[in-house]
C-alpha positions as CSV (number, residue, x, y, z in Angstrom):
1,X,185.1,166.6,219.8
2,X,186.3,168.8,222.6
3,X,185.6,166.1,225.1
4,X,183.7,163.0,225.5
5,X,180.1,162.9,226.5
6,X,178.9,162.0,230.5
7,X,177.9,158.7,229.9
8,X,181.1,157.3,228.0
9,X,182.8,158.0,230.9
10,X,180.2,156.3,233.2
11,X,181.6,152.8,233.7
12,X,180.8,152.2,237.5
13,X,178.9,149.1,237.8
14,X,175.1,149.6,239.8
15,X,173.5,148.4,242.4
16,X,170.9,145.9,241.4
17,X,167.9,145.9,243.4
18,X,164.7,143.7,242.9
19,X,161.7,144.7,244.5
20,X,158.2,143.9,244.8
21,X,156.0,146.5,244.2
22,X,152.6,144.3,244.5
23,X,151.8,140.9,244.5
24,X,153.7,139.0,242.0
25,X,154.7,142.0,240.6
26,X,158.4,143.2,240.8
27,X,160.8,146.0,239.2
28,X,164.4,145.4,238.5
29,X,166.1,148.4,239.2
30,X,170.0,149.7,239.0
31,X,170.7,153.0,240.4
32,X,168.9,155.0,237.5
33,X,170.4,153.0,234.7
34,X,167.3,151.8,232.7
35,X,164.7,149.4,234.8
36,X,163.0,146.0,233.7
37,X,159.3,145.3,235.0
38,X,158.0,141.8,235.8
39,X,154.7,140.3,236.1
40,X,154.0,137.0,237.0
41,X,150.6,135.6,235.9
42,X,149.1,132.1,236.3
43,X,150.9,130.6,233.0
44,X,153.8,132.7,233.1
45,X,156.2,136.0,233.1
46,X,156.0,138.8,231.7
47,X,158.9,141.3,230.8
48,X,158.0,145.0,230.7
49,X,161.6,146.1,228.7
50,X,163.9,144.0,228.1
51,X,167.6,145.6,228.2
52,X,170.2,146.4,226.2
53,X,172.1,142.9,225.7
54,X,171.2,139.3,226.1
55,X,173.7,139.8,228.6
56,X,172.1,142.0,230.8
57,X,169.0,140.2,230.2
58,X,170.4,137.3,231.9
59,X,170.7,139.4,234.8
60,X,166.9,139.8,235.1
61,X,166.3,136.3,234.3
62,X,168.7,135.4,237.1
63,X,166.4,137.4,239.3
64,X,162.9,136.2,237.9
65,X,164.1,132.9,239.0
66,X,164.7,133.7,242.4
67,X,160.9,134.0,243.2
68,X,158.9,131.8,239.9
69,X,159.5,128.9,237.7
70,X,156.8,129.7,235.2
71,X,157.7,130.1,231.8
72,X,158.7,133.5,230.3
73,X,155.7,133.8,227.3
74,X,156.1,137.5,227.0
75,X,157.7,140.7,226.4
76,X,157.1,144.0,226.4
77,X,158.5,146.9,224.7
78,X,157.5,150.2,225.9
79,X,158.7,152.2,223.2
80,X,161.8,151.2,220.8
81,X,165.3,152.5,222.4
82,X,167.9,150.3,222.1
83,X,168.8,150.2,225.6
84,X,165.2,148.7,225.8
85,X,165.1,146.5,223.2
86,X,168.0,144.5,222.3
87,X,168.4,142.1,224.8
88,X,164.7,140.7,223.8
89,X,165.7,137.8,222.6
90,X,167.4,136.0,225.9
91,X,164.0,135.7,227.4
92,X,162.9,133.4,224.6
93,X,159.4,134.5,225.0
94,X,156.5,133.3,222.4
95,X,155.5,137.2,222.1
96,X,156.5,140.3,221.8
97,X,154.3,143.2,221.7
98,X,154.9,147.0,221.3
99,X,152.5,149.8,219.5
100,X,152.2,150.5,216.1
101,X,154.1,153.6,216.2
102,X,157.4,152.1,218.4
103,X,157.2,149.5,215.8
104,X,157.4,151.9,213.1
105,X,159.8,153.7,214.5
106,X,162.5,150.8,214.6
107,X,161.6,150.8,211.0
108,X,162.6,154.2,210.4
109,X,165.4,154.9,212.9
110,X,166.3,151.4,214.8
111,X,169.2,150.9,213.6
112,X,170.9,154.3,213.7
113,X,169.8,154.5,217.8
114,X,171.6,151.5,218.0
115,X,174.9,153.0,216.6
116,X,173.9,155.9,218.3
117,X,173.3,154.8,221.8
118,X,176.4,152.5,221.5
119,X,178.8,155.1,221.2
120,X,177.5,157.1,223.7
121,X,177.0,154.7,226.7
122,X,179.6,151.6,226.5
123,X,178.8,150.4,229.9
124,X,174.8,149.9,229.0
125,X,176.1,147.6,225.9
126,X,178.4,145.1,227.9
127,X,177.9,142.0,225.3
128,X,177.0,143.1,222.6
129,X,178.6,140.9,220.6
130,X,175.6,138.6,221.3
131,X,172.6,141.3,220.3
132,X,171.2,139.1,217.1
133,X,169.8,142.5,215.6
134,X,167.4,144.5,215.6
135,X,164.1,143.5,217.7
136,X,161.0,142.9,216.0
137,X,157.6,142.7,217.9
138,X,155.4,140.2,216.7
139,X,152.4,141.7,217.8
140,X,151.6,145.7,217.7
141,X,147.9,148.0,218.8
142,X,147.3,151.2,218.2
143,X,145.6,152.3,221.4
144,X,145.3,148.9,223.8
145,X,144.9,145.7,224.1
146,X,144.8,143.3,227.4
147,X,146.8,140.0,227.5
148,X,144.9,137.7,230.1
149,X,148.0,135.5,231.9
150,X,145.2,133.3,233.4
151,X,143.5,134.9,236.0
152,X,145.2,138.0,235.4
153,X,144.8,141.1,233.2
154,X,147.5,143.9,231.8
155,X,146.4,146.4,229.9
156,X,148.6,147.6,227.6
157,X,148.2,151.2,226.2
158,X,149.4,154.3,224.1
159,X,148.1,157.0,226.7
160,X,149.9,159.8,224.6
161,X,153.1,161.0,223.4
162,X,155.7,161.6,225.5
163,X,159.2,160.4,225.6
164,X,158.4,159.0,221.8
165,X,156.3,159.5,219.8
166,X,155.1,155.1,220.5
167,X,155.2,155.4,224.1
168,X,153.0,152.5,226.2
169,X,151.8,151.1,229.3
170,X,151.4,148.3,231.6
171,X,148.3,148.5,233.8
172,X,147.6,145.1,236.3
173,X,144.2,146.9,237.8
174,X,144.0,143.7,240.3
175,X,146.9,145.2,242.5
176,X,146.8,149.4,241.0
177,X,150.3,149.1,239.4
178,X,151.9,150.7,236.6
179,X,155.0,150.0,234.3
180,X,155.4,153.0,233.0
181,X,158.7,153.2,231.0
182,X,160.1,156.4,230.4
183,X,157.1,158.3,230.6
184,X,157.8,158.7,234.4
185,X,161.3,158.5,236.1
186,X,162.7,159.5,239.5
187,X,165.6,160.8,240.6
188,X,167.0,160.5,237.5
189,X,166.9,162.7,234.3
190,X,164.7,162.5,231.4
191,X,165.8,161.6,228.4
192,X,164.3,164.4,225.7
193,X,166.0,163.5,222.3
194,X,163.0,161.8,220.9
195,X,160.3,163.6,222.9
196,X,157.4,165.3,222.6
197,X,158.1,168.0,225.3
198,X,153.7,170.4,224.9
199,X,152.4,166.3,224.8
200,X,154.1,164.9,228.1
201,X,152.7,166.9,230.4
202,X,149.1,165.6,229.5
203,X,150.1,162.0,229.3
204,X,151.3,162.2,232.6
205,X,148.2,163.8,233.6
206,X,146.5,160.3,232.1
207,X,148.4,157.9,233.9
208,X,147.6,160.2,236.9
209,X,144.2,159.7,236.1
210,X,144.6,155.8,237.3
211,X,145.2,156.5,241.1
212,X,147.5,153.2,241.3
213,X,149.4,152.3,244.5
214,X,152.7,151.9,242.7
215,X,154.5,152.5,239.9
216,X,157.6,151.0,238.4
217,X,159.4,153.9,236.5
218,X,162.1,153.7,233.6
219,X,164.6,154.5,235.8
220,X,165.1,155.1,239.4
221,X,163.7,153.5,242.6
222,X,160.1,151.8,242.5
223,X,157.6,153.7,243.5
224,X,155.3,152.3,246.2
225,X,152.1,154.3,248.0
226,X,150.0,157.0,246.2
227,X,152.3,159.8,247.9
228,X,155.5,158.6,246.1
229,X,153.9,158.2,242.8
230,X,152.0,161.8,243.1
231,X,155.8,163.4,244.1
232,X,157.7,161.3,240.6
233,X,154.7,162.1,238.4
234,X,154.8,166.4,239.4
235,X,158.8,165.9,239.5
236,X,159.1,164.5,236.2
237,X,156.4,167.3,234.9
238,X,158.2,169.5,236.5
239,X,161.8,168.3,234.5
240,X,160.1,168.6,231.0
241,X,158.4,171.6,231.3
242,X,161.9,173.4,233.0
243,X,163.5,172.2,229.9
244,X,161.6,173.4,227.4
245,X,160.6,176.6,228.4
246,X,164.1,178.4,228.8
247,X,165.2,176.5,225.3
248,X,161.7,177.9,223.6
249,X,162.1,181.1,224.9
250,X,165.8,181.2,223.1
251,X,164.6,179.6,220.0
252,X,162.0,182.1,219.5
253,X,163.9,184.5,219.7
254,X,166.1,183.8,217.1
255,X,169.1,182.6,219.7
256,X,171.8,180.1,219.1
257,X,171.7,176.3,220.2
258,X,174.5,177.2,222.6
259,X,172.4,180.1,224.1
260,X,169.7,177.7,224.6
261,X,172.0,175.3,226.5
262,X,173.2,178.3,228.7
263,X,169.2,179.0,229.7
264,X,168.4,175.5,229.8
265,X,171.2,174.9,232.5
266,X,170.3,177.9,234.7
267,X,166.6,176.9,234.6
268,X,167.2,173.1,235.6
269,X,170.8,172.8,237.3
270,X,170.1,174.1,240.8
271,X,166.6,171.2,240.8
272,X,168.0,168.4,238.5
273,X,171.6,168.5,238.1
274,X,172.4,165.4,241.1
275,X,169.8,163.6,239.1
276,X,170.8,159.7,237.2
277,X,172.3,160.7,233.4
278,X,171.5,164.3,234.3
279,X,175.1,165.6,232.2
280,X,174.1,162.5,229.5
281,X,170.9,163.4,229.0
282,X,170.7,167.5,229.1
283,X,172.6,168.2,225.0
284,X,170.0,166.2,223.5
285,X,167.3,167.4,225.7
286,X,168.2,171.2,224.7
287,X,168.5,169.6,220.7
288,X,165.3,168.5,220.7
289,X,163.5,171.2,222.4
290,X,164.9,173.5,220.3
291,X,164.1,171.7,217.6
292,X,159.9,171.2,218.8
293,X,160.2,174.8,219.6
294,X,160.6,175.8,216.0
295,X,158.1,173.6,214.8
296,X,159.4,170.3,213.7
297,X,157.0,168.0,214.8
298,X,158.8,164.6,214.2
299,X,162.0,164.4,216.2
300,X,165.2,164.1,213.5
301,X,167.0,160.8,213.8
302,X,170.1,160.4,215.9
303,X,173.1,159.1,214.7
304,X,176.4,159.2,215.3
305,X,177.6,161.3,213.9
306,X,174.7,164.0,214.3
307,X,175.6,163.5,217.9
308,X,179.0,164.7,217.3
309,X,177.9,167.4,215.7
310,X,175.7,168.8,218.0
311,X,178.3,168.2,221.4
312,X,180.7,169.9,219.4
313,X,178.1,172.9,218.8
314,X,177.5,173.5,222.5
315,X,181.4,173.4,223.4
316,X,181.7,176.8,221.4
């Protein structure tokens, strides 16, 4: 490899903030590495992604504690990343629910994110000596479901593809929030390596559809008022469509993975390129759009050493 990727070289500890973005309701954020919801019911929490390690699960409980006592009872997995998933199992909670199709796709490709994701971001993985495996859910939906936590109701629900192919939602309608995962992000770069770039846009336009107050993203800042939330939902739009449309363009016509990096780059670095992960996320963004352009369907698994392969591909 002709040089390391962004993100091995990100070891700079974040900024962890903890805010509320509606009553009882709070986001864990860290400077655009990946955010953790939190919704407090009348019989307990629940988690809305759960981190990469028990250790940095800990973290969240650490701040969970700072404003409830009530029993962690569940988790939710938005869609089946490691850096989402692994650090399930410090909350302890009774369930753990994700859709059919995230489920299936730990099945298919869990384990090889895992390897992948570790080698290309260290810092996200800090204990991972004490990651017990791969996470299982023990419940999954197809479309929705609603978990009452007394007198409060979430709606969980598969709006659409997007970032995967099992992408879902957290809806509390009593205070117009949404946990979004990485369907939405702000100020910080989409990651595209699993994505469904001609589906996003419409499953945007769904959660749009909702009119909420606030929105806790996958990473960056929450998002409180309807004006912040219009600005991160047309901004991320705006990110998926720039990166697929310069890389389809090349593809089509018949050009080189390395010539759609070079039209990728001019199309997005002047808007995105002070974005979170920007440099991290961009050669697997251009991979995959490249790929969807020419009519694969079903993104092709990451590993290791496929990612190898394909940074040493765009350094010619």
């Amino acid at each position: 490899m002709a040089k390391a990727f962004a993100s091995q070289g990100d070891l700079a500890e974040k900024k962890i903030s903890f805010t509320e973005v509606g009553r009882d309701l709070w986001a864990f954020t860290a400077e655009g590495d990946p955010n953790t919801g939190v919704i407090i019911g009348d019989d307990g929490v629940m988690i809305v992604d759960a981190q990469a390690t028990p250790r940095l699960a800990n973290k969240v409980v650490e701040k969970v504690r700072t404003v409830t006592d009530k029993p962690i009872k569940y988790v939710v997995l938005t869609h089946y990343h490691a850096v989402r998933v692994l650090g399930a199992s410090a909350y302890g909670a009774q369930q753990v629910f994700m859709s059919d199709k995230a489920r299936a796709m730990v099945v298919e490709r869990g384990q090889q994110d895992w390897e992948s994701e570790f080698q290309r971001f260290p810092r996200l993985f800090q204990g991972h000596e004490s990651i017990p495996g791969l996470t299982w859910p023990t419940m999954t939906f197809k479309d929705r479901m609603t978990v009452f936590m007394g007198g409060r109701r979430v709606d969980l629900m598969h709006l659409g593809r997007a970032h995967t192919a099992g992408d879902i939602v957290a809806h509390v309608p009593d205070q117009s929030v949404m946990f979004t995962g990485d369907i939405v992000e702000y100020h910080s770069a989409c990651y595209c390596g699993d994505a469904h770039f001609n589906d996003w846009p419409a499953t945007i336009e769904a959660i749009r559809a909702f009119d909420v107050d606030a929105i806790a993203p996958g990473r960056g800042d929450a998002l409180q008022g309807r004006d912040l939330v219009r600005k991160a939902l047309d901004s991320t739009a705006d990110f998926v469509r720039s990166t697929y449309r310069p890389v389809a363009r090349v593809a089509l016509g018949g050009g080189t993975l390395k010539q759609a990096w070079d039209a990728c780059r001019a199309e997005c670095d002047p808007k995105y390129s002070t974005y979170a992960i920007y440099e991290h996320c961009l050669p697997f963004n251009v991979a995959r759009a490249y790929d969807e352009a020419l009519g694969i369907d079903t993104p092709r698994i990451w590993t290791a050493e496929r990612d190898r392969e394909m940074w040493d591909a765009l350094q010619g």
